[in-house]
Short mmCIF file of the C-alpha atoms (twelve columns), coordinates in Angstrom:
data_MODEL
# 
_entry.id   MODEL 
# 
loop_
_atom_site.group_PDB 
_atom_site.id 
_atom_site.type_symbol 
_atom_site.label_atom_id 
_atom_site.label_alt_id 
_atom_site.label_comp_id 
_atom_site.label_asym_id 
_atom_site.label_seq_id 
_atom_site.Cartn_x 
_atom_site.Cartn_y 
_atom_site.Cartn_z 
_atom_site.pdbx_PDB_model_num 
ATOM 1   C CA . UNK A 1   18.038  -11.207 1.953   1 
ATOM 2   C CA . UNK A 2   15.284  -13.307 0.546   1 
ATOM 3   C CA . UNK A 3   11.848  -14.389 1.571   1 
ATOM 4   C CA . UNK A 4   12.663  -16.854 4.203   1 
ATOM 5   C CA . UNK A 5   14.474  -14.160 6.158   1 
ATOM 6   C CA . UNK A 6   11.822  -11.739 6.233   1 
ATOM 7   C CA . UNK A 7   9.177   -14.096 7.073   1 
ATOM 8   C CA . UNK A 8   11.971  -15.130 9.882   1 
ATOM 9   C CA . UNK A 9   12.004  -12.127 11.068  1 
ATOM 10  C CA . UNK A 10  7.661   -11.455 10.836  1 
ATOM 11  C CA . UNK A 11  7.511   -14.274 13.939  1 
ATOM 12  C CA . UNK A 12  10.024  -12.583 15.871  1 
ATOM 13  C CA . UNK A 13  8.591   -9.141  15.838  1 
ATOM 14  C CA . UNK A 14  6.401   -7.984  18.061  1 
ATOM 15  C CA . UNK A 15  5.074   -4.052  17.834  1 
ATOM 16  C CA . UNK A 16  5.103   -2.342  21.090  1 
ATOM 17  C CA . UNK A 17  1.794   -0.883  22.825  1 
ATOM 18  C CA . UNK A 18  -0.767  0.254   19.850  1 
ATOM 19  C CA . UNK A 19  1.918   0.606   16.918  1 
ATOM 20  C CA . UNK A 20  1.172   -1.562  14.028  1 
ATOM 21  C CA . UNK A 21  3.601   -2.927  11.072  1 
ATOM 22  C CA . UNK A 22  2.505   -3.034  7.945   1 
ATOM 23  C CA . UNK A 23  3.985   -3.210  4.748   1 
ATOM 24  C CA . UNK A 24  2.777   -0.283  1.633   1 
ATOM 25  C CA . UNK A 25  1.213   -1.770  -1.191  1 
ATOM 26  C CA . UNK A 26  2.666   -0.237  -4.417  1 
ATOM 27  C CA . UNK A 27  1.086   1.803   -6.374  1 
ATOM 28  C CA . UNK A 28  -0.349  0.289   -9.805  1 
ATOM 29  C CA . UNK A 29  1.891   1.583   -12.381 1 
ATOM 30  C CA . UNK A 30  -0.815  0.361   -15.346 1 
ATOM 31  C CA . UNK A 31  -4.412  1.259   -15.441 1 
ATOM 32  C CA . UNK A 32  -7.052  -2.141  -15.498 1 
ATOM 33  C CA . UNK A 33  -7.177  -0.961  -19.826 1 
ATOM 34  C CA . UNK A 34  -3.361  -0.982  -20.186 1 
ATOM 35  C CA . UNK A 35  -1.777  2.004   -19.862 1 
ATOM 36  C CA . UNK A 36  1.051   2.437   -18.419 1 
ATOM 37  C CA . UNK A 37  1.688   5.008   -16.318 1 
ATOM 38  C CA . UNK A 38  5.029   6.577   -15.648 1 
ATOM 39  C CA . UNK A 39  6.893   7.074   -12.760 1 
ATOM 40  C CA . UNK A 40  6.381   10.817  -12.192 1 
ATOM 41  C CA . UNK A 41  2.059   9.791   -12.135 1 
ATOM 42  C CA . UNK A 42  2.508   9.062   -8.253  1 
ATOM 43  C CA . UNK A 43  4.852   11.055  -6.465  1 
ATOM 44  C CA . UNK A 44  3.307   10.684  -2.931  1 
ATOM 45  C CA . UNK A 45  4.176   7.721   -0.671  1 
ATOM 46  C CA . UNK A 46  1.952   4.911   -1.163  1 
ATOM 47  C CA . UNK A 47  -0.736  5.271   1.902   1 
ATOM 48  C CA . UNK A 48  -2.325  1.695   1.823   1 
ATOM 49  C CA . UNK A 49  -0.525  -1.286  3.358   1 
ATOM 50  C CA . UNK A 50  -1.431  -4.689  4.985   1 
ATOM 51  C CA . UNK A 51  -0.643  -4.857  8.204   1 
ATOM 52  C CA . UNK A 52  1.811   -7.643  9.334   1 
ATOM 53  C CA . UNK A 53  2.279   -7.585  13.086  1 
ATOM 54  C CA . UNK A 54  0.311   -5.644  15.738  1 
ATOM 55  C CA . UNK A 55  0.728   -4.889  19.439  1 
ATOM 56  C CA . UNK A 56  -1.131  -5.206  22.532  1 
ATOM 57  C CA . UNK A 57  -2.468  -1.948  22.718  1 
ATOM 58  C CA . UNK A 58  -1.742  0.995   24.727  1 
ATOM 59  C CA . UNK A 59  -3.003  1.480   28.421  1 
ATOM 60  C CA . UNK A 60  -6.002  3.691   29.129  1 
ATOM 61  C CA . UNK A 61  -5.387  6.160   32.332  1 
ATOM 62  C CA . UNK A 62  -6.711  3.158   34.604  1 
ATOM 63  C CA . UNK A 63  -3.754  1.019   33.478  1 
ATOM 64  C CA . UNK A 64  -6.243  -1.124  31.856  1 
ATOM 65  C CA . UNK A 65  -4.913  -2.449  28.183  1 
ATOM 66  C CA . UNK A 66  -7.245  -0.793  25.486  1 
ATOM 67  C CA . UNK A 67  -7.429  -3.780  23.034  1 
ATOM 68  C CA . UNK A 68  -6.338  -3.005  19.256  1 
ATOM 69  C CA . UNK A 69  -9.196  -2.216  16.633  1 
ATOM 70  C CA . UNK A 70  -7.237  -3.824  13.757  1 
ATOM 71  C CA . UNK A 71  -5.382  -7.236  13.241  1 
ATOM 72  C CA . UNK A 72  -3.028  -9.205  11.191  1 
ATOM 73  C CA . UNK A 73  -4.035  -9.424  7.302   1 
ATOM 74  C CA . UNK A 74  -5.946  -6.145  7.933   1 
ATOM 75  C CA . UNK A 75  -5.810  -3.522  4.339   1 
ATOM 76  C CA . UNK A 76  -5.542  -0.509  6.023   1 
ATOM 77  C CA . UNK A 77  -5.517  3.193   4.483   1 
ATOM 78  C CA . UNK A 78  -2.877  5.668   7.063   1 
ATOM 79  C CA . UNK A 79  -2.008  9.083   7.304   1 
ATOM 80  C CA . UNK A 80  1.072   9.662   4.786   1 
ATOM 81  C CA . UNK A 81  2.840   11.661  7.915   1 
ATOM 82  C CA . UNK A 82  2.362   8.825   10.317  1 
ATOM 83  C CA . UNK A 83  4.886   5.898   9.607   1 
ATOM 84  C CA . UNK A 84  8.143   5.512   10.570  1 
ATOM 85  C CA . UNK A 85  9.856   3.453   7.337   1 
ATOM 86  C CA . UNK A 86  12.084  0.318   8.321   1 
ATOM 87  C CA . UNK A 87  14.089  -1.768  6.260   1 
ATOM 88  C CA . UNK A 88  14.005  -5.423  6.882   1 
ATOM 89  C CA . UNK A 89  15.564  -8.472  5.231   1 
ATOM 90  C CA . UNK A 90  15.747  -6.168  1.690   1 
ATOM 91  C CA . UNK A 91  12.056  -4.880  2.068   1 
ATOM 92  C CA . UNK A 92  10.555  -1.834  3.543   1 
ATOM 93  C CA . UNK A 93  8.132   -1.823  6.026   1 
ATOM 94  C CA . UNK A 94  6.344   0.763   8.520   1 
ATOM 95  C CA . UNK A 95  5.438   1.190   11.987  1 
ATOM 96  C CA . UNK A 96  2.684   3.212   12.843  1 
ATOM 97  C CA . UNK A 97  0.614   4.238   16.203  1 
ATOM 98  C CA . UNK A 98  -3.208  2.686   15.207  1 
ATOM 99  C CA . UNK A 99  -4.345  6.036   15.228  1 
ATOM 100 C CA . UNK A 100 -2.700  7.217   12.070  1 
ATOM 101 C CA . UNK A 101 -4.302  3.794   10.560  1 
ATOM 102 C CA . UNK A 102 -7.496  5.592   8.776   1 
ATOM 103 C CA . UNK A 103 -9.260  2.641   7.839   1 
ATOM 104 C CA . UNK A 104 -9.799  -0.581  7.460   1 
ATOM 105 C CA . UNK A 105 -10.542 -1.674  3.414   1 
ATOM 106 C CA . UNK A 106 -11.838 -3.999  1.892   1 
ATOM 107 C CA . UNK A 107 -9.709  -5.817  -1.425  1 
# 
């Protein structure tokens, strides 16, 4: 499916409670000099995404909504354990609680 699909599909989806979708950035395969570097360089999942969609956030014990810490456009760094992988529209993306989201990064 192409672009249009998936950015269909982006206004339509809404996380629940304090999971957050994001989509991995992939890895650099070329340093900034030029090298290339091959496949077998990175073997781990990529563990920095932006985030795409976010929920409400998840009730505290006083039924109170505990708003979310991190928001749309957000570069986030998450736990490699964390996401559960998704495939929309021909691209992968992954929904994770806000607590395995590390940080928050700046570009």
């Amino acid at each position: 499916m192409d672009d249009a699909h998936f950015q269909e599909f982006l206004k339509t989806v809404k996380p629940m409670g304090d999971r957050v979708l994001v989509e991995a950035e992939e890895e650099k395969t070329e340093t900034s000099f030029g090298l290339v570097l091959p496949d077998s360089a990175s073997k781990d999942r990529p563990q920095k995404g932006r985030v795409l969609a976010v929920g409400e956030g998840k009730r505290g014990k006083n039924g109170e909504r505990i708003p979310m810490t991190v928001k749309v456009g957000d570069m986030v760094l998450y736990s490699k354990y964390g996401p559960t992988e998704v495939k929309v529209a021909g691209r992968e993306v992954l929904f994770l609680e806000e607590a395995s989201v590390l940080a928050v990064i700046g570009e």
